[in-house]
C-alpha positions in Angstrom: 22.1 -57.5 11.1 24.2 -60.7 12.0 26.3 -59.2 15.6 27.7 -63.1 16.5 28.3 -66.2 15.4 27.0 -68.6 18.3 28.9 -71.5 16.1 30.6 -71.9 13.4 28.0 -73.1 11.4 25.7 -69.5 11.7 28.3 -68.5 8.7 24.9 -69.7 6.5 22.9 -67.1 8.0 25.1 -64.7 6.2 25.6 -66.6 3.1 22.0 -66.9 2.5 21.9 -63.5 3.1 24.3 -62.8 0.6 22.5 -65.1 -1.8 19.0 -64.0 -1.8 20.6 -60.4 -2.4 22.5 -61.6 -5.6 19.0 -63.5 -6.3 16.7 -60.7 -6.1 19.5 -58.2 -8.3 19.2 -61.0 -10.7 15.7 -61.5 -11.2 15.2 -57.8 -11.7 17.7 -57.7 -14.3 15.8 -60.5 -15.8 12.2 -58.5 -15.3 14.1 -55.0 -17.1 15.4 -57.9 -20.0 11.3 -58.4 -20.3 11.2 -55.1 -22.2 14.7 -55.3 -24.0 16.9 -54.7 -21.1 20.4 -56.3 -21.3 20.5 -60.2 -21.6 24.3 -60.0 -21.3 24.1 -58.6 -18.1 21.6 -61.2 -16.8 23.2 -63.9 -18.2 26.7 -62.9 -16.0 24.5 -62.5 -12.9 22.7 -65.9 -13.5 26.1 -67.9 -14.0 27.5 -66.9 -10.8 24.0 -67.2 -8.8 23.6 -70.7 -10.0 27.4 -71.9 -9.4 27.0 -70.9 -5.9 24.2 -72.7 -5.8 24.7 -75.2 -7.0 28.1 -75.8 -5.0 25.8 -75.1 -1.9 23.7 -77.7 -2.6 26.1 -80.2 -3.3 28.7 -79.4 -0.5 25.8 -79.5 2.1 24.7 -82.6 0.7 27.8 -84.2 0.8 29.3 -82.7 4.3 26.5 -81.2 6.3 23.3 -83.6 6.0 25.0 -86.3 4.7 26.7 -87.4 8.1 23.7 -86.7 10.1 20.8 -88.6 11.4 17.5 -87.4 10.8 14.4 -86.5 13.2 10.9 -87.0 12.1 8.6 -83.6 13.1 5.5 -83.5 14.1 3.7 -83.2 11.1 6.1 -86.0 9.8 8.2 -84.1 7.5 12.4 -85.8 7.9 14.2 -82.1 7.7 17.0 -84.0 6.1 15.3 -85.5 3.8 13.4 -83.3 2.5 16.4 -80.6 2.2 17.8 -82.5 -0.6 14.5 -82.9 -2.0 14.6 -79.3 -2.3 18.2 -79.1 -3.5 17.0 -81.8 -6.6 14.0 -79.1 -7.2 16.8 -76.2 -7.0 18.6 -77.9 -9.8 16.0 -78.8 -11.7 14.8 -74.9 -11.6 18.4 -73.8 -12.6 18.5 -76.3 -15.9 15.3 -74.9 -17.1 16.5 -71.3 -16.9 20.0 -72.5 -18.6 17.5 -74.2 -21.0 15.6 -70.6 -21.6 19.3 -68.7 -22.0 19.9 -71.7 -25.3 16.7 -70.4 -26.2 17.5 -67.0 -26.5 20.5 -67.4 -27.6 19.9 -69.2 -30.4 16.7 -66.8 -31.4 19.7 -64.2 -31.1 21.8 -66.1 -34.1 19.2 -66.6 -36.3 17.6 -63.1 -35.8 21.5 -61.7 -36.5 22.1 -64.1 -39.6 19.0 -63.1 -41.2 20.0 -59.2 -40.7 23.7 -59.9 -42.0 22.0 -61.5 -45.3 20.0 -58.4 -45.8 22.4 -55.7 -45.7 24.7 -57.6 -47.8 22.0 -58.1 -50.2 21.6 -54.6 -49.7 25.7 -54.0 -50.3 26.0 -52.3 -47.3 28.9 -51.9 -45.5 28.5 -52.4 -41.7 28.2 -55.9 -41.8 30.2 -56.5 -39.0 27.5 -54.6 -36.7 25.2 -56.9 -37.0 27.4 -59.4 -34.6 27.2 -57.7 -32.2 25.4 -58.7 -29.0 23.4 -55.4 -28.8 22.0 -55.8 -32.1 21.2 -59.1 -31.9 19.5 -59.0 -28.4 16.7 -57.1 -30.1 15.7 -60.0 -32.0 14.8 -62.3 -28.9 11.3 -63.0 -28.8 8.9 -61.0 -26.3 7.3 -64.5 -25.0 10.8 -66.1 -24.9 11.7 -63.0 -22.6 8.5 -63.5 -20.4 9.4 -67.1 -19.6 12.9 -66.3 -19.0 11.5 -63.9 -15.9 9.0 -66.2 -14.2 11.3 -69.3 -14.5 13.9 -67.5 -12.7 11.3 -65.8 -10.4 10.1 -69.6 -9.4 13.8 -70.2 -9.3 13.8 -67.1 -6.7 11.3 -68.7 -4.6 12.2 -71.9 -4.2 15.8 -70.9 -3.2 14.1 -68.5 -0.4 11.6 -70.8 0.8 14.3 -73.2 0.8 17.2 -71.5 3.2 13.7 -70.6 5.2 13.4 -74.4 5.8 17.2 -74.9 6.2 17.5 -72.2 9.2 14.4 -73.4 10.6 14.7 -77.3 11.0 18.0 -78.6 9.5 21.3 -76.0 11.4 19.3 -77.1 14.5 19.5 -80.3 13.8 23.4 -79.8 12.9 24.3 -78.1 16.1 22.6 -80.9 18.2 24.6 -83.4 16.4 27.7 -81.9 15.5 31.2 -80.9 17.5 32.7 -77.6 17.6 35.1 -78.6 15.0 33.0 -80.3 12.7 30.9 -77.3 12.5 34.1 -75.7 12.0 35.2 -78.1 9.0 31.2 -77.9 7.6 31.3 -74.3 7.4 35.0 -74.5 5.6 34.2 -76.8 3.0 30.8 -74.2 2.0 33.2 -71.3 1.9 36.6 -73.0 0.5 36.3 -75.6 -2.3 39.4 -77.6 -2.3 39.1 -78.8 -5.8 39.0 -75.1 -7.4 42.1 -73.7 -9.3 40.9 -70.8 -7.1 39.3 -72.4 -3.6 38.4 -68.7 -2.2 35.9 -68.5 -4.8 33.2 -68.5 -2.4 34.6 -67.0 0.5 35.7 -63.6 -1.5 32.4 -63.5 -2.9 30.5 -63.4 0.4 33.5 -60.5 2.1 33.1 -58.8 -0.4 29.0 -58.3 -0.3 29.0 -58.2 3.3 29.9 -54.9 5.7 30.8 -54.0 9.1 30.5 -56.3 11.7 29.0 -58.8 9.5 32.6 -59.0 6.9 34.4 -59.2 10.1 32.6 -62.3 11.3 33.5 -64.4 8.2 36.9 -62.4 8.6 37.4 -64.1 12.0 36.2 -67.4 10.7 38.3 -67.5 7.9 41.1 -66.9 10.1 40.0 -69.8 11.9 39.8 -72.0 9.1 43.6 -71.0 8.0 45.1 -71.8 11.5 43.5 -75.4 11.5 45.2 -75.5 8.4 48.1 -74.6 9.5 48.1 -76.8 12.6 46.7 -80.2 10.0 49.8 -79.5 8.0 52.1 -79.4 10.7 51.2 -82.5 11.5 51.2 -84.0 8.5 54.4 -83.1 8.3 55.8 -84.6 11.6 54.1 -88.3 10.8 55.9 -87.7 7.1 58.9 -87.4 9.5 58.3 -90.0 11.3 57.4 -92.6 8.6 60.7 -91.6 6.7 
């Protein structure tokens, strides 16, 4: 368990965290899907895992590595560099699995079309039934269920091996190069996104899975991140005094 926040930017010890929980809940939805478990289910679990993700990636792209110079190790490896190598490789793992869901889905129509012909050859009266997602989930193909589970197993991996890389070489590097308040602003922009019709998409999420001392550390830094709000407005409203 998580007891401080040394800097602002330790919040990703806790998302990852959070994460790899919702990662490993969704891959073993996918493993009971292997033997006709509920692909609706999955599929809900897998959306929100990869938008996370996915908004990670990009946001750490974009405001944590991006404004940061890069070290070379001593085995030669650039942290930086090779972090969003591995976010392209998260990505790429995510559209495959999307690719696999098409997949499924569409052996799901076809399986339910053909049924819908046969009882109304048959005259029978519960068409409507066989629209249903829970009859037409039987007809997705054993094989197409198997590679659904390992791609979002690799998926699994990837993502763990990659916030293993992240903590290890790249928030050092971050804290070495970056203030107080830029860790701050870093650690905002991964748990707020500013372009969302609802920006505490991210931040809910994460309270909401955590407990105890943990949910009050993002508590705290939430707080932190509304009174530099505050304060930027203020300002901005002073030199919108000013300039009038």
């Amino acid at each position: 368990q998580i007891t401080r926040l040394e800097s602002p930017i330790d919040v990703m010890y806790l998302m990852h965290k959070e994460y790899m929980e919702h990662s490993n809940f969704t891959e073993n939805l996918a493993l009971e899907a292997q033997d006709g478990g509920d692909l609706a289910a999955f599929k809900a679990n897998l959306d929100a895992w990869l938008k996370h993700l996915l908004y990670h990636a990009q946001t750490e792209d974009k405001y944590m590595t991006g404004p940061l110079k890069d070290k070379i190790l001593q085995d030669g490896r650039e942290p930086l560099k090779a972090n969003e190598v591995e976010h392209d490789e998260l990505r790429q793992f995510g559209g495959s699995v999307l690719e696999l869901l098409d997949q499924a889905s569409a052996e799901n129509v076809l399986a339910s079309e053909e049924e819908e012909h046969a009882k109304l050859m048959e005259k029978v009266d519960q068409v409507e039934e066989a629209a249903g997602d829970a009859i037409a989930e039987r007809f997705v193909k054993p094989r197409t269920r198997r590679h659904l589970y390992r791609s979002v197993m690799e998926l699994r991996v990837s993502e763990f091996d990659h916030f293993e890389n992240e903590e290890a070489f790249v928030l050092p590097i971050v804290k070495e190069q970056m203030s107080s308040s830029e860790e701050l602003e870093c650690s905002r922009r991964l748990l707020i996104d500013d372009d969302s019709d609802q920006p505490r998409w991210i931040i809910d999420f994460i309270i909401d899975q955590l407990e105890g001392v943990e949910k009050q550390l993002v508590m705290d830094l939430d707080k932190q991140f509304q009174s530099k709000t505050k304060k930027l407005s203020f300002f901005q409203s002073l030199l919108a005094r000013f300039f009038d």
